[in-house]
KOLMI-387887 format. One line per 3 residues: their letters; for each residue x negated, y negated, z of N, C-alpha, C, O. Coordinates in nm, 2 decimals. Layout:
REM residues N
a> X/Y/Z/X/Y/Z/X/Y/Z/X/Y/Z | ... $
//
This chain:
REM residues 70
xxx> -20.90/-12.00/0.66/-21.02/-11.92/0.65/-21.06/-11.87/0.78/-21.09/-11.95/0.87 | -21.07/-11.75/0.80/-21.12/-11.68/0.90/-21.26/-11.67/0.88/-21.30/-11.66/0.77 | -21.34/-11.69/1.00/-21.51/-11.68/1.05/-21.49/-11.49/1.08/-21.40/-11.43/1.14 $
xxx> -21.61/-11.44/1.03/-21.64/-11.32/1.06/-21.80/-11.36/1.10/-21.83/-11.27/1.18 | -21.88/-11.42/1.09/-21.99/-11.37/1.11/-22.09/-11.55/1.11/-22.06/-11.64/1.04 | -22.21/-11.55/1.22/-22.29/-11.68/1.16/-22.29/-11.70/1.05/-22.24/-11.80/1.00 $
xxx> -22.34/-11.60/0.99/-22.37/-11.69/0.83/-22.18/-11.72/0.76/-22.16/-11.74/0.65 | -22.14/-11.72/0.81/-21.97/-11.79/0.74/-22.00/-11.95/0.74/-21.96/-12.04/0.67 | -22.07/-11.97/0.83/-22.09/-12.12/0.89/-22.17/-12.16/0.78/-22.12/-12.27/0.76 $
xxx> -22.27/-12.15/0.70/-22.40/-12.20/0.67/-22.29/-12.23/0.50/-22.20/-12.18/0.44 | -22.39/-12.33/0.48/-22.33/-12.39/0.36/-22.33/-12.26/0.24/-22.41/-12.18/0.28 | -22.27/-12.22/0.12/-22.32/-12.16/0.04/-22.40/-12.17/-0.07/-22.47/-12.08/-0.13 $
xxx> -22.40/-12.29/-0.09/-22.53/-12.38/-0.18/-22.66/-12.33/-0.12/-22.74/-12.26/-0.18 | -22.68/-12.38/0.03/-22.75/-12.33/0.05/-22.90/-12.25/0.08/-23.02/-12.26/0.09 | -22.77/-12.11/0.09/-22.86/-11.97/0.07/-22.92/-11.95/-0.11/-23.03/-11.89/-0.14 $
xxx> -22.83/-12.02/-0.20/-22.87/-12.03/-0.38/-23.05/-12.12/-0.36/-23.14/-12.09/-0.45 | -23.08/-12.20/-0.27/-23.18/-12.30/-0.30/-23.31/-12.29/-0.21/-23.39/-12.38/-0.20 | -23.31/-12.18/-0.14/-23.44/-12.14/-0.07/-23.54/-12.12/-0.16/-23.53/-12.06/-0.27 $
xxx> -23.65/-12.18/-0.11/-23.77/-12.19/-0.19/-23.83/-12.10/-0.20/-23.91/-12.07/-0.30 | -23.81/-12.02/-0.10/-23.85/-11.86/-0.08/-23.77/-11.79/0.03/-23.68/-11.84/0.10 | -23.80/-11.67/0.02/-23.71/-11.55/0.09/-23.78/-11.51/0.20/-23.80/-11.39/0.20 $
xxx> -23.83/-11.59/0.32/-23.91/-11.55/0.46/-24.07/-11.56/0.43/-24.15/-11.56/0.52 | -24.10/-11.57/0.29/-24.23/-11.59/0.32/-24.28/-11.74/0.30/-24.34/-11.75/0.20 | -24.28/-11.82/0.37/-24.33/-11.96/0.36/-24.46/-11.94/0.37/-24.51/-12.03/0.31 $
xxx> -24.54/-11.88/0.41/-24.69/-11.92/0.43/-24.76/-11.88/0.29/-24.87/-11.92/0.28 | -24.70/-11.79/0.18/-24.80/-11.78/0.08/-24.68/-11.86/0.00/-24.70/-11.82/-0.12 | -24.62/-11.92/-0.01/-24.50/-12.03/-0.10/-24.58/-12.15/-0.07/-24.60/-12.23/-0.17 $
xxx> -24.64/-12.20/0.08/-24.73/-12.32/0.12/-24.84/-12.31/0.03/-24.87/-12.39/-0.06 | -24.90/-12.16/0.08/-25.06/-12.18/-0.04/-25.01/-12.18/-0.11/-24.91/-12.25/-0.08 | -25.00/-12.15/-0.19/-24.94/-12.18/-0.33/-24.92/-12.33/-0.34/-25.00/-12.39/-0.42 $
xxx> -24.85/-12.41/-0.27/-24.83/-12.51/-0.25/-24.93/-12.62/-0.28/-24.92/-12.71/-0.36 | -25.03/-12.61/-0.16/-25.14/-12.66/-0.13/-25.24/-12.63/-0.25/-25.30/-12.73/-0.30 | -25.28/-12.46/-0.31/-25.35/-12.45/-0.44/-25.32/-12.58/-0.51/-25.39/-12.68/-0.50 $
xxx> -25.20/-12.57/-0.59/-25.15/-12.66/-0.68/-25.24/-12.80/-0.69/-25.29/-12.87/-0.77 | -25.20/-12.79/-0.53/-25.25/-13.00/-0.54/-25.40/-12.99/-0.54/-25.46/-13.08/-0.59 | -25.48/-12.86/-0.48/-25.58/-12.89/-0.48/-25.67/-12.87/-0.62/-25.80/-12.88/-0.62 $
xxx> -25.59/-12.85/-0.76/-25.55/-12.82/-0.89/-25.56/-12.97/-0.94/-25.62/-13.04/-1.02 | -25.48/-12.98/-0.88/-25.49/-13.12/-0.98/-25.55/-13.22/-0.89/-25.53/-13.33/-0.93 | -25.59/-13.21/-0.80/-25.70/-13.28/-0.73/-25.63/-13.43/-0.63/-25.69/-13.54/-0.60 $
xxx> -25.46/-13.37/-0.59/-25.42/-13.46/-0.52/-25.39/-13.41/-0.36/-25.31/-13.45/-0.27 | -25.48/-13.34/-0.36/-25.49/-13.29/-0.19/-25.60/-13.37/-0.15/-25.69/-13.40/-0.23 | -25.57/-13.43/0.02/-25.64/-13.59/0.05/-25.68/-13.50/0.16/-25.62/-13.40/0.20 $
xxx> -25.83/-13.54/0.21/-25.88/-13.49/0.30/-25.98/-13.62/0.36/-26.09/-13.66/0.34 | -25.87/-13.65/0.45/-25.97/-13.78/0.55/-26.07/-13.74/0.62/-26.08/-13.63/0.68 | -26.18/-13.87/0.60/-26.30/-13.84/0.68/-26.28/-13.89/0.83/-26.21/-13.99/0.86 $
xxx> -26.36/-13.79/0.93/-26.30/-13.84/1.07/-26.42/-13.92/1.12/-26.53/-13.88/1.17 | -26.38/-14.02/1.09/-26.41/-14.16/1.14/-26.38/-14.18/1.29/-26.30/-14.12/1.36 | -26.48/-14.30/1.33/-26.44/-14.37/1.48/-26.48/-14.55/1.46/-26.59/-14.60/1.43 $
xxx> -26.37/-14.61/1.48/-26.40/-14.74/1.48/-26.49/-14.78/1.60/-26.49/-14.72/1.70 | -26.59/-14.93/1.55/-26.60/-14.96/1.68/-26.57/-15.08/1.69/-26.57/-15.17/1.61 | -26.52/-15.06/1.83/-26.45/-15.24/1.85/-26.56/-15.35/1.84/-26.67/-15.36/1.89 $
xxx> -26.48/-15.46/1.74/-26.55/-15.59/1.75/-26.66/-15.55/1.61/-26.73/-15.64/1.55 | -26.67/-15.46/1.58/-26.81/-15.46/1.45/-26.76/-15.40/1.33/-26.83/-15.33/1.26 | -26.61/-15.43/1.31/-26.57/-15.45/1.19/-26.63/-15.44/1.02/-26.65/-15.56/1.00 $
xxx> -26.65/-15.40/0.94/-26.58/-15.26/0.95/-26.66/-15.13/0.94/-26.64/-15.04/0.87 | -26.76/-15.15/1.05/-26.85/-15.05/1.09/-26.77/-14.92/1.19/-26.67/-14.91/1.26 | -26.86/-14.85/1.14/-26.74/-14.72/1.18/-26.82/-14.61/1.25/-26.92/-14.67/1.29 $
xxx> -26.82/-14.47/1.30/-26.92/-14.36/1.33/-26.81/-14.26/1.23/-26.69/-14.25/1.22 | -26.92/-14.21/1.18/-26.87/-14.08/1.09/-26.92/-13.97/1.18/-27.01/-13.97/1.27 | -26.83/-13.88/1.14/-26.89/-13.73/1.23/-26.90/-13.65/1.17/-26.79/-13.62/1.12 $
xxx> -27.01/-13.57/1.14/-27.05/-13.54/1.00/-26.99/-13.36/1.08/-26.97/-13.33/1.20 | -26.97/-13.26/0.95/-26.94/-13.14/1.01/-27.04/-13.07/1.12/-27.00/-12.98/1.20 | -27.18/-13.11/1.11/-27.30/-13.03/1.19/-27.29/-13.10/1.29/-27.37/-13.08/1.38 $
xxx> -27.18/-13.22/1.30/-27.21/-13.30/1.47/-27.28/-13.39/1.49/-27.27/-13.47/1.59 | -27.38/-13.40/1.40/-27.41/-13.53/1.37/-27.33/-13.67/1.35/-27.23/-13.67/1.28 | -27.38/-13.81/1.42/-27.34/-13.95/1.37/-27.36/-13.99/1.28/-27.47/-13.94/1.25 $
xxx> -27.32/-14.07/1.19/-27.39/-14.17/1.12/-27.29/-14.29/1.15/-27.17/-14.29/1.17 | -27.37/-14.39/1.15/-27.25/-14.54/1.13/-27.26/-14.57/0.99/-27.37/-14.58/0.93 | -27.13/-14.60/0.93/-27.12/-14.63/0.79/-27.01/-14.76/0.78/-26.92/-14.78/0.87 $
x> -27.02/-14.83/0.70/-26.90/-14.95/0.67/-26.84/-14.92/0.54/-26.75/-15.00/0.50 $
//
């Protein structure tokens, strides 16, 4: 087998199983919709431990505000 070209190299299964054709960012949303559909998109709160006061924590609320919560 003669190489003519990069793509001779690439598996041929592989070009069959692209999830999409260059556009990954609306294949993602889409993606991300989904989960947030069925309500398995996880969105952690940004917490701060403090040492030693277990399991007391500082939350940081979006407006910038603290609260300490356990």
């Amino acid at each position: 087998m003669r190489l003519t070209s990069i793509a001779d190299l690439q598996c041929p299964s592989s070009r069959s199983r692209s999830p999409v054709d260059g556009d990954y960012r609306s294949y993602f949303e889409a993606a991300v919709a989904r989960l947030h559909g069925e309500r398995r998109y996880r969105v952690f709160a940004d917490i701060e431990r403090i040492s030693g006061r277990f399991p007391t924590a500082k939350w940081r609320q979006p407006d910038g505000k603290t609260a300490e919560i356990t």
